[in-house]
N, C-alpha and C positions, 0 to 999 in steps of 0.2 A: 504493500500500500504506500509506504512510505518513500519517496528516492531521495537523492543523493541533496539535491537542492534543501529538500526541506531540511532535511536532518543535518547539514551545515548550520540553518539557520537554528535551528534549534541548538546548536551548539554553541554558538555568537549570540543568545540571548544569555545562557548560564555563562559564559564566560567576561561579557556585560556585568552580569550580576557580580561578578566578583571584580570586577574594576571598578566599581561603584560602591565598595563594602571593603573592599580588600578580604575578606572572606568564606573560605570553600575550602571544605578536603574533599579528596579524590572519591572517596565515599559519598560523599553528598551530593558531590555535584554528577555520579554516576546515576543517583537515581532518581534525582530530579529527571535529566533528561530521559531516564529508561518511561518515567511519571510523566513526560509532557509528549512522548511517544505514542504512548496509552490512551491519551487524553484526545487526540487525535480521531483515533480508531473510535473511541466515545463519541463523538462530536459527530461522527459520520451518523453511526446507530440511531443518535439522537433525532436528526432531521430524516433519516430512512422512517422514523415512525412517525412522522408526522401527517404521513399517507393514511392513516387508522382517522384520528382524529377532525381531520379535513372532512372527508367523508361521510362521518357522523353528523356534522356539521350540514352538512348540504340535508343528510335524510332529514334531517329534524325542522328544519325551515320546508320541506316539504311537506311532512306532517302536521305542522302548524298550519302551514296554508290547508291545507285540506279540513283541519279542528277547526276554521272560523265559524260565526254564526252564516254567512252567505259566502261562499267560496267560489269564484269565478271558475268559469269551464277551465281556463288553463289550470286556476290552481287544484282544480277536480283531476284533473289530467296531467300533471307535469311530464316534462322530458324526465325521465329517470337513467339514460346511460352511464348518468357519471356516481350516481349511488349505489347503482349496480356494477360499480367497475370489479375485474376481476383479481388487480393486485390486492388490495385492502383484504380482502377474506383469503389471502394465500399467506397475506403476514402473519395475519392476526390467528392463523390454526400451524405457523410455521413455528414449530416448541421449540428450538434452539435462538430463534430468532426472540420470542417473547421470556424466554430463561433469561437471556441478556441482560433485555430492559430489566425484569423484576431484580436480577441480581445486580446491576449496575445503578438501578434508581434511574432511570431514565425514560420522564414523562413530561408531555403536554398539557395534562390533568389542569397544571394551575394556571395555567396561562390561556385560558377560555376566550377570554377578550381578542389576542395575538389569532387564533384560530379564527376567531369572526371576521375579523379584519382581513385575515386571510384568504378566506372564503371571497369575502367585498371582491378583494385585488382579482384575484381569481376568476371569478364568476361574470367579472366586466370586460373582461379582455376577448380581443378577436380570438384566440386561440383557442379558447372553452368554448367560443359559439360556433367556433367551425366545427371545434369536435363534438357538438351537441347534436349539430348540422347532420353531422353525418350518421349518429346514431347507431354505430358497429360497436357490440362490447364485444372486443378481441383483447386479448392478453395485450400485444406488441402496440394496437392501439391507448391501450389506456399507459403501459408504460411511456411512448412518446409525450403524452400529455405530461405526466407527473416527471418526466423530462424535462421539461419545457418549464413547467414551475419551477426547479431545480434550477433551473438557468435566470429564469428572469424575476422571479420575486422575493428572492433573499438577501441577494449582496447588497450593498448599502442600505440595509433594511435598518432603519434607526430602532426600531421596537424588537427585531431580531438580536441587533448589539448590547440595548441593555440587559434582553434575558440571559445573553453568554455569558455575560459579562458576570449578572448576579452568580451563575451557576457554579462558573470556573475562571479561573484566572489564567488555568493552561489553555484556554481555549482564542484566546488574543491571536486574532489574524491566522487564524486556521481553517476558518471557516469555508472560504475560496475553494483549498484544497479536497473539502470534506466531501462538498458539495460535485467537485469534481468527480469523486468516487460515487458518490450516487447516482450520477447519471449514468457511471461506467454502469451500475448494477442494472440501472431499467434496460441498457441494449443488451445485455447480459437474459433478462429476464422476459424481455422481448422476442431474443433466440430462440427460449422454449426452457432456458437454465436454470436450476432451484436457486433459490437466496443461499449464499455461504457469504459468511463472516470473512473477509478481505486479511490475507497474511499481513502482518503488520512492517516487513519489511517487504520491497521490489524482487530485492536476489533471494527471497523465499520464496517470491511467486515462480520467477526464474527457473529455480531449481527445482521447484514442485513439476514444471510443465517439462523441462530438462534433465531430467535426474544424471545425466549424467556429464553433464558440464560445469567446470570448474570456472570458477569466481570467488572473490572476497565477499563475505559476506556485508552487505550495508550495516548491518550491528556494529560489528566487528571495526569497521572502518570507522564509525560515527563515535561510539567507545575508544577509539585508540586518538583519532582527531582530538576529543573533548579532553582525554586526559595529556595530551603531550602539548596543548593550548593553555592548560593550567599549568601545566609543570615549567615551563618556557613563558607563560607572561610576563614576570618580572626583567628576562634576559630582554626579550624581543622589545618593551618598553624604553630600556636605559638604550638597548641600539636605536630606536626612532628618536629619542631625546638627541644622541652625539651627531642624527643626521638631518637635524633641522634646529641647529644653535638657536636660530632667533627666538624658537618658542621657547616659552618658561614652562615647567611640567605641569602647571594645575593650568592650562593652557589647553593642553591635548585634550578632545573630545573620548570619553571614555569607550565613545561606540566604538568609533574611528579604529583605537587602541585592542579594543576585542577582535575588530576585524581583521586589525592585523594581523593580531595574536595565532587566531584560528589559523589565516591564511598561511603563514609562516610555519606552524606545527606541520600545516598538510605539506607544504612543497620540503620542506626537512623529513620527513616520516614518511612520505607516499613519494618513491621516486619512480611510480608506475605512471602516476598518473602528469600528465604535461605543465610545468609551470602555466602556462599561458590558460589552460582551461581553469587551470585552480585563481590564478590571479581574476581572469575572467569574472568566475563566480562570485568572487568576493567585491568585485566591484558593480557587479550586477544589485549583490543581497544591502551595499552600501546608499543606491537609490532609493529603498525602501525603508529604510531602518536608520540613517544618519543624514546630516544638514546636509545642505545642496551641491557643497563645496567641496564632500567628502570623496566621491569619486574619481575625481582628478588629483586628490592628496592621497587614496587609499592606491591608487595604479601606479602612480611615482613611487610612493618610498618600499611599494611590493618590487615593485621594477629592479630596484637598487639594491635592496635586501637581496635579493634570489641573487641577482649578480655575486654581489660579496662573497655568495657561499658557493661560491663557482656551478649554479645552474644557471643552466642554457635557457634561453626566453623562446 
């Protein structure tokens, strides 16, 4: 589930944290990230259930409409495709899937309101009126739909962010990713394929489809990155200090300093993988995580640094 990208940056947040604290044994800050890995995988399951509660949501404004004192022919009559969709009752009887939520605590239940509103967004759009339109309950149909919700009603969702927000604190900017994975599931499920729980690393999906090809493991590499980032801050620090004299050190952006950190572990520790894709990356994860200014200071003193240690760019 997880690649290479995220699980950098998740590395560059605990390693932040301990720029900012001066703070962290190897112990701790292994299972922080092994915990914000996890939180991840949660974060997916979480909006995979939200398919139940939607659902509910539309039958019950149907049956209202129909309980009035005088209920119009439509509302005697509704379109019913989308409360009869076929994912929702494949979740909801799928027991590895519902074990999850009860054991992980992961529910919609309290946020009734965010559902209705839900529903609102939902129910207004061309996309539900096409698929109403059309009136097919096919598996791959109703997955496209809940698809499509996946795609366009969650990101920037302000009422989305505060619930994350209250829930988890691992769940900061994960969200994007999560969502990414549930769409992966509707074409998945679309195919005709039962719901399974998404291996928590890439090179376990890899190897599960491969058994016999050999690769690093993403753990493995994400665990050895975090801890030779830690072990080597304080070095890689006083080097960025000797190679930009003007700054004074309460000067240096802590982010900046993490990212170096990381970057510097990986091109000293991974001589598999290419200077230039590791600087790369770090200047990529620098756009979204530090001031504006940071990319063109985090590619220079990466640039200089790999030099020094006689790697090739």
């Amino acid at each position: 589930m997880l690649n290479r990208r995220i699980l950098r940056v998740k590395a560059f947040k605990i390693i932040y944290g301990y720029a900012v604290t001066g703070e962290l044994s190897q112990k701790d800050a292994k299972k922080m990230f092994e915990a914000s890995c996890e939180a991840t995988r949660d974060l997916y399951l979480l909006m995979m259930a939200v398919i139940q509660p939607l659902t509910a949501e539309a039958k019950s404004r149907i049956e209202a409409a129909r309980g009035k004192f005088a209920p119009t022919e439509e509302e005697l009559h509704p379109n019913e495709t989308f409360v009869n969709n076929l994912l929702a009752p494949i979740l909801a009887e799928d027991i590895d899937f519902q074990k999850l939520l009860e054991r992980k605590k992961l529910s919609w239940e309290r946020f009734d309101i965010f559902i209705r509103d839900l529903f609102d967004a939902v129910s207004a759009s061309d996309y539900y009126a096409d698929y109403l339109r059309k009136g097919e309950n096919t598996l791959a149909g109703d997955c496209r739909l809940f698809k499509t919700i996946f795609e366009r009603e969650f990101e920037d969702n302000a009422a989305l962010e505060a619930i994350l927000e209250e829930l988890s604190i691992l769940w900061t900017d994960d969200i994007g990713y999560a969502l990414t994975w549930c769409c992966r599931t509707m074409d998945d499920m679309a195919s005709g394929k039962p719901w399974r729980l998404p291996e928590l690393y890439q090179s376990d999906i890899i190897l599960k489809k491969n058994p016999g090809a050999t690769m690093t493991s993403d753990k493995d590499f994400a665990l050895k990155l975090l801890s030779c980032a830690l072990a080597g801050y304080e070095k890689y620090f006083e080097k960025v200090v000797t190679m930009v004299p003007d700054w004074d050190k309460d000067r240096l952006f802590s982010s900046d300093m993490a990212l170096i950190a990381c970057a510097m572990a990986e091109i000293d520790n991974f001589p598999d993988i290419p200077v230039r894709v590791s600087i790369n990356e770090y200047v990529e994860i620098s756009k979204f995580y530090c001031s504006p200014k940071s990319a063109g200071f985090v590619n220079g003193l990466l640039d200089k640094l790999a030099r020094e240690n006689g790697r090739t760019i």
